[in-house]
N, CA, C and O atoms as a printed pandas DataFrame, in Angstrom:
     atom_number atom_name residue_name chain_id  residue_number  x_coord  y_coord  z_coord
0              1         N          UNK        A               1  -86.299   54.252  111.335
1              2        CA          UNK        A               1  -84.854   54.246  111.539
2              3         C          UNK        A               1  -84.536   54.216  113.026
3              4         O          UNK        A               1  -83.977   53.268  113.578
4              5         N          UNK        A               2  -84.929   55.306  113.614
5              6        CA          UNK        A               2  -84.579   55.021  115.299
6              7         C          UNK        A               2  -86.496   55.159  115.884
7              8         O          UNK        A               2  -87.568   55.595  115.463
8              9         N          UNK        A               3  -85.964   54.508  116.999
9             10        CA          UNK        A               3  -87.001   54.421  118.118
10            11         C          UNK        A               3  -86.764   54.937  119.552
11            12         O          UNK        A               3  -85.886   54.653  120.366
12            13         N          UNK        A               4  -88.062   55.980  119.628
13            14        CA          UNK        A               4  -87.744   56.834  120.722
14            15         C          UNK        A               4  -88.114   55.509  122.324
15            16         O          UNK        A               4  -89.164   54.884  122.471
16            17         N          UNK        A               5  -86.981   55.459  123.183
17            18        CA          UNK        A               5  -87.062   54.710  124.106
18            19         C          UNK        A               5  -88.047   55.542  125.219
19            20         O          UNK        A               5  -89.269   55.501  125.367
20            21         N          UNK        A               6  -87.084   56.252  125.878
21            22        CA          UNK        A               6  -87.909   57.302  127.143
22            23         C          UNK        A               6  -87.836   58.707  126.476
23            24         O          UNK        A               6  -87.184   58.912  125.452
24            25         N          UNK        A               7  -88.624   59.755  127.197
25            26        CA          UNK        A               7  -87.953   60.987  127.380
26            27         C          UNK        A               7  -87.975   61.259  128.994
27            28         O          UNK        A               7  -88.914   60.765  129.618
28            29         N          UNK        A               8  -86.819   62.151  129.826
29            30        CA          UNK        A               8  -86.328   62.197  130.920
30            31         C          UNK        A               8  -86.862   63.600  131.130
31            32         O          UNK        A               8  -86.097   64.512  130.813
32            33         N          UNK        A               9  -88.277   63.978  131.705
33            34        CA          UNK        A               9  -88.453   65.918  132.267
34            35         C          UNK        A               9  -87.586   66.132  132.774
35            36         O          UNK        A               9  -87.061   67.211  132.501
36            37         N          UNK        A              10  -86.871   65.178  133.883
37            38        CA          UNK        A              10  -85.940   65.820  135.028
38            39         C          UNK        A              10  -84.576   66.503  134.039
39            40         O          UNK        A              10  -84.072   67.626  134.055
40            41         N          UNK        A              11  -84.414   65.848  133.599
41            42        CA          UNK        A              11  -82.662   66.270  132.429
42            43         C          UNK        A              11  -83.182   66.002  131.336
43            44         O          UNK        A              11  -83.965   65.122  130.976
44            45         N          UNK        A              12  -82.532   67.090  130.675
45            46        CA          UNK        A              12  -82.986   67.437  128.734
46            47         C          UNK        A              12  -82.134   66.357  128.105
47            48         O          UNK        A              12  -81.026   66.627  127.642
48            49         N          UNK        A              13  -82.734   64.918  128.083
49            50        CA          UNK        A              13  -82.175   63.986  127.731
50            51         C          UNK        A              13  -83.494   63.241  127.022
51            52         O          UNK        A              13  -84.591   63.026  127.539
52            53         N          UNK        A              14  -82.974   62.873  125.485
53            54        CA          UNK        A              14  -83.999   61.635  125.022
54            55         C          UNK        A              14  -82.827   60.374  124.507
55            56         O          UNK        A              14  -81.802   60.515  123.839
56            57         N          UNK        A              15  -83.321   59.354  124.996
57            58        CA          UNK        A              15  -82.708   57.930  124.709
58            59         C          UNK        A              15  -83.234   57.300  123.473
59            60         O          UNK        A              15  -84.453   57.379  123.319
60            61         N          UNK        A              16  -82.793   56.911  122.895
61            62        CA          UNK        A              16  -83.216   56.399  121.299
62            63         C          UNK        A              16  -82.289   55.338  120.931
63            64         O          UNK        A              16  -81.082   55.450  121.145
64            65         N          UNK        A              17  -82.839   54.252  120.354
65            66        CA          UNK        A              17  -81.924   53.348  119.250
66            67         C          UNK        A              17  -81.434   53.271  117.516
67            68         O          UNK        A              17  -82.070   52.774  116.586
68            69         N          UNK        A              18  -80.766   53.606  117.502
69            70        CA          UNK        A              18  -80.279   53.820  115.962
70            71         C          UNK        A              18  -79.809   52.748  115.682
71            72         O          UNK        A              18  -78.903   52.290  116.378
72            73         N          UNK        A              19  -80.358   51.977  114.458
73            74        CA          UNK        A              19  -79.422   50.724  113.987
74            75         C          UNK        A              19  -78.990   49.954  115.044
75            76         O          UNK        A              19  -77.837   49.533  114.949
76            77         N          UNK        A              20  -79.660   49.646  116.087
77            78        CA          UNK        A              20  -79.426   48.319  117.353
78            79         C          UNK        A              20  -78.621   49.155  118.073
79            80         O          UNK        A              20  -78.321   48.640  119.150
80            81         N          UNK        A              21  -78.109   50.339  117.893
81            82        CA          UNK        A              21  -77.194   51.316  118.855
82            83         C          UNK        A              21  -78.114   52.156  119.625
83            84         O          UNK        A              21  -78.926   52.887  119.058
84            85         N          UNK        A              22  -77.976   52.043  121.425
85            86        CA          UNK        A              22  -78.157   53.025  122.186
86            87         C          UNK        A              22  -77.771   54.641  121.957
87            88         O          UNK        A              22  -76.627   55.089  122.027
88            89         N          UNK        A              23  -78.491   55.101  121.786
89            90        CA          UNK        A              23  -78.137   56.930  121.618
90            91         C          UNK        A              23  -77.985   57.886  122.763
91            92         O          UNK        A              23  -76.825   57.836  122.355
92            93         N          UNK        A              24  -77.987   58.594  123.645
93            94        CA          UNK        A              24  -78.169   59.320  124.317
94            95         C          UNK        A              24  -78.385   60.734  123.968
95            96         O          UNK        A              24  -77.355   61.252  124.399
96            97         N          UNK        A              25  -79.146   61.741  123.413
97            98        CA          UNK        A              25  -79.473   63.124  123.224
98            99         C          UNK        A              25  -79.130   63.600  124.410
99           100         O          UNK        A              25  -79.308   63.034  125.489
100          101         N          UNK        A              26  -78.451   65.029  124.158
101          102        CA          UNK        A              26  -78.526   65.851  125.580
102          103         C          UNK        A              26  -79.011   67.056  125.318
103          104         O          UNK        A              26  -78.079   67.447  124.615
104          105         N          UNK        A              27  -79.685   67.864  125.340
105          106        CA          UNK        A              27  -79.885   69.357  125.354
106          107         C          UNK        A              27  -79.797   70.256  126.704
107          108         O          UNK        A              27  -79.961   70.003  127.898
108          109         N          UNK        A              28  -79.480   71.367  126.000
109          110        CA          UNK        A              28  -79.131   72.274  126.845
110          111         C          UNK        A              28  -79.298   73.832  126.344
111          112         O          UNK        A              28  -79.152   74.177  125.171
112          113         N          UNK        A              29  -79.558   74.523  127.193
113          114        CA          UNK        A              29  -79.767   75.738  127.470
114          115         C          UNK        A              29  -79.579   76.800  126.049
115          116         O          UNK        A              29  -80.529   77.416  125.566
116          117         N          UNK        A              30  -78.318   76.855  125.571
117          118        CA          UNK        A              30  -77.735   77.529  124.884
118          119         C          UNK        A              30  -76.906   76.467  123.897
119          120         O          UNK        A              30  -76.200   75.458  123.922
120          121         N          UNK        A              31  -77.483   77.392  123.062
121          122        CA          UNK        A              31  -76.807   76.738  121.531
122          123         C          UNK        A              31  -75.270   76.569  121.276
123          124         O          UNK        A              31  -74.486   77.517  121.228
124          125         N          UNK        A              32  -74.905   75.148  121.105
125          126        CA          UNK        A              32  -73.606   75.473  120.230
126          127         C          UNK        A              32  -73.450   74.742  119.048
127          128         O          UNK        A              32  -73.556   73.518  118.973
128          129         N          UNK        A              33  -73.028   76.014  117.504
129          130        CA          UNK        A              33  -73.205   75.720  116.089
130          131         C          UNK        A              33  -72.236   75.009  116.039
131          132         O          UNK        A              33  -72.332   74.202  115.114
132          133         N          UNK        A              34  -70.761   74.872  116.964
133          134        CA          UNK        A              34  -69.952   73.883  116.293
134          135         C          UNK        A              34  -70.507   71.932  116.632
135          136         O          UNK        A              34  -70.088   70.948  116.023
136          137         N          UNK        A              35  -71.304   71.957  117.523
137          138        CA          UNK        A              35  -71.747   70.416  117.559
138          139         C          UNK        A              35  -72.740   70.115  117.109
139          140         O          UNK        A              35  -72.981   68.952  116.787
140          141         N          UNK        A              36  -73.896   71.467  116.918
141          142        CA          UNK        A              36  -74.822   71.155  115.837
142          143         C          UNK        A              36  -74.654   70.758  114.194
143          144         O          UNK        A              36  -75.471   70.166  113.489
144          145         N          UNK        A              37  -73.428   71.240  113.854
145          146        CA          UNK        A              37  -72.971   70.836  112.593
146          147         C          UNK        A              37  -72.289   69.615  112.714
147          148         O          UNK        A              37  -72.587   68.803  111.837
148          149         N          UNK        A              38  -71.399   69.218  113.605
149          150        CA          UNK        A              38  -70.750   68.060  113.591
150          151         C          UNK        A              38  -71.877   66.717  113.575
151          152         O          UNK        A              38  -71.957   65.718  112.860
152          153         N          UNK        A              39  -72.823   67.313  114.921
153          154        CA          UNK        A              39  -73.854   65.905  114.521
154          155         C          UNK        A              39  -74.482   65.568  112.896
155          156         O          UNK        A              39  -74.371   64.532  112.241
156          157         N          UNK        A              40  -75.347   67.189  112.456
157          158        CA          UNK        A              40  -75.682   67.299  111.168
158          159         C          UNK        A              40  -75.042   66.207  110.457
159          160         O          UNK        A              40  -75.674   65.170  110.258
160          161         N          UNK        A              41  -73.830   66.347  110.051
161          162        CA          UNK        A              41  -73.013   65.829  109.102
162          163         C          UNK        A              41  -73.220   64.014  109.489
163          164         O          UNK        A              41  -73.881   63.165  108.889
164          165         N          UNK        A              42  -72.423   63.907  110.632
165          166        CA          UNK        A              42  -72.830   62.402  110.936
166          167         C          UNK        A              42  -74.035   61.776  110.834
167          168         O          UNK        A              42  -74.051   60.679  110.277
168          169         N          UNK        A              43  -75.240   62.331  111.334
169          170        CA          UNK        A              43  -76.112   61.541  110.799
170          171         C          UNK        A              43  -76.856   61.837  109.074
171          172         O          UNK        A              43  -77.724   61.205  108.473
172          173         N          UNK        A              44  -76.353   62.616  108.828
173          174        CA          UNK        A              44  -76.208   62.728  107.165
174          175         C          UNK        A              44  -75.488   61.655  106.687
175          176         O          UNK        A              44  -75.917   60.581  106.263
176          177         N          UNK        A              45  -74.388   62.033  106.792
177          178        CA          UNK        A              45  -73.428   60.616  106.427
178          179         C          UNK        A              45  -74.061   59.282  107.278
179          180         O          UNK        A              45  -74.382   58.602  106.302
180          181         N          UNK        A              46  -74.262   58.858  107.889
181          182        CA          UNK        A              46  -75.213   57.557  108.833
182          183         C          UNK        A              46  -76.344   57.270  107.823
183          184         O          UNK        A              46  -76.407   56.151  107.313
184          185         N          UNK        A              47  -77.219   58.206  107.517
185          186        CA          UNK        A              47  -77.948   57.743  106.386
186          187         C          UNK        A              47  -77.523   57.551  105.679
187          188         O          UNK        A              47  -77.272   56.346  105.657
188          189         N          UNK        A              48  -77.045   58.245  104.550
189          190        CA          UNK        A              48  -76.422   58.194  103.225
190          191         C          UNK        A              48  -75.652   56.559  103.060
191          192         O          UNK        A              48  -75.729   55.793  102.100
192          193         N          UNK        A              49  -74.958   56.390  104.284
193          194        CA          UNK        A              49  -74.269   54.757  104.058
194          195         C          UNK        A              49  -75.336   53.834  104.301
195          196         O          UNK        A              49  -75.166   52.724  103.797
196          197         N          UNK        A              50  -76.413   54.016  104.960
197          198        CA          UNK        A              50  -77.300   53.046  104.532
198          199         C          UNK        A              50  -78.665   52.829  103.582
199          200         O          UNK        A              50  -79.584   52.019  103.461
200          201         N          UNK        A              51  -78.149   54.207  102.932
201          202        CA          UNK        A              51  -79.123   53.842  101.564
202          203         C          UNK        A              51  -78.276   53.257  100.603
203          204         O          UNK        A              51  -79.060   52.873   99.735
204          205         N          UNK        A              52  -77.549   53.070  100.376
205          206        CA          UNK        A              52  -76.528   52.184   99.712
206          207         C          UNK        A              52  -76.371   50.775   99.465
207          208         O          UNK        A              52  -75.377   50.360   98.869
């Protein structure tokens, strides 16, 4: 489904392609549950429409 492009040591960043789309990951330090769920869901739903 995606392909890991780089990973960046300097910044908690991995670049990836999803479906011919550029991604950008960012991580950071400290957790936050409200964007961990928001992504959850989207790429839940992102799959789900293309098993269809």
């Amino acid at each position: 489904m995606g392909e890991v492009i780089k990973i960046q040591k300097e910044t908690p960043e991995m670049h990836i392609t999803v479906q011919g789309y550029k991604v950008t990951l960012c991580f950071t330090e400290k957790a936050n549950l409200e964007v961990a769920a928001f992504v959850k869901q989207a790429l839940l739903g992102a799959y789900s429409m293309s098993s269809k």
